[in-house]
C-alpha positions as CSV (number, residue, x, y, z in Angstrom):
1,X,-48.6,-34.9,-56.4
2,X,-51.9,-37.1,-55.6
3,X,-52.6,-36.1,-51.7
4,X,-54.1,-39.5,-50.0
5,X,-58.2,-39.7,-49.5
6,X,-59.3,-38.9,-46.7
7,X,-60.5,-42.0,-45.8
8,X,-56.9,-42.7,-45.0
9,X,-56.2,-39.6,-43.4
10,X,-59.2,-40.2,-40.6
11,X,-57.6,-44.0,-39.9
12,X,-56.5,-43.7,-36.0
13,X,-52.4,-44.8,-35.0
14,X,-52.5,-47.9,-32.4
15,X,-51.7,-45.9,-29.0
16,X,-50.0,-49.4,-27.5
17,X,-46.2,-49.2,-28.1
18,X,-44.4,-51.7,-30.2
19,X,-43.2,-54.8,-27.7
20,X,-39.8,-54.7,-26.8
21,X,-38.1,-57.6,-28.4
22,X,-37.1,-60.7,-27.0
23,X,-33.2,-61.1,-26.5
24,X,-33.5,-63.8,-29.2
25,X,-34.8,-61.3,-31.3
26,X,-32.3,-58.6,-30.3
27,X,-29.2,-61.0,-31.3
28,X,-30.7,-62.0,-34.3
29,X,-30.9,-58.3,-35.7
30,X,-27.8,-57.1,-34.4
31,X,-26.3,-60.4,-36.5
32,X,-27.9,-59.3,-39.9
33,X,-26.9,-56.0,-39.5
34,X,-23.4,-57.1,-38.8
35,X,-23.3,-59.4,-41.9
36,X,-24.9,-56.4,-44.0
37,X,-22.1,-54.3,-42.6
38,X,-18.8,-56.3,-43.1
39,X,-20.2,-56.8,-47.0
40,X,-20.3,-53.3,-47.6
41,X,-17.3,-52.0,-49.5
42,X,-17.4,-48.5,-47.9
43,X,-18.2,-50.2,-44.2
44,X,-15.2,-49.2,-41.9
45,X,-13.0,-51.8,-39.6
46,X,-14.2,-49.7,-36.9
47,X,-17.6,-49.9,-37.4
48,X,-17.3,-53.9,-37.2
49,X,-15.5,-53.6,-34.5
50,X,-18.2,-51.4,-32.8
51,X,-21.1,-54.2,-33.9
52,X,-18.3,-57.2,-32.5
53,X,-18.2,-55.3,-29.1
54,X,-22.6,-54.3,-29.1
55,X,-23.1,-58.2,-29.4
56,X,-20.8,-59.2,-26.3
């Protein structure tokens, strides 16, 4: 297994947090996550009805 250089190693994380999203943003993820979910065959009723609730 390659380790990385350590050119890559000395590169500093960004201290700031992420922004927290908008509530636009929000509802837009939860909905794509709902629409992955109800397409998967093993996804449960009750986890839909967990993401149907979460959005409300």
């Amino acid at each position: 297994m390659a380790s990385l250089p350590l050119s890559l190693w000395m590169l500093t994380e960004d201290d700031d947090p992420e922004p927290t999203p908008s509530l636009g943003e929000a509802l837009k993820a939860l909905t794509i996550v709902q629409h992955f979910v109800e397409h998967q065959e093993d996804a449960s009723v009750e986890d839909t009805i967990l993401l149907h609730r979460l959005e409300r």
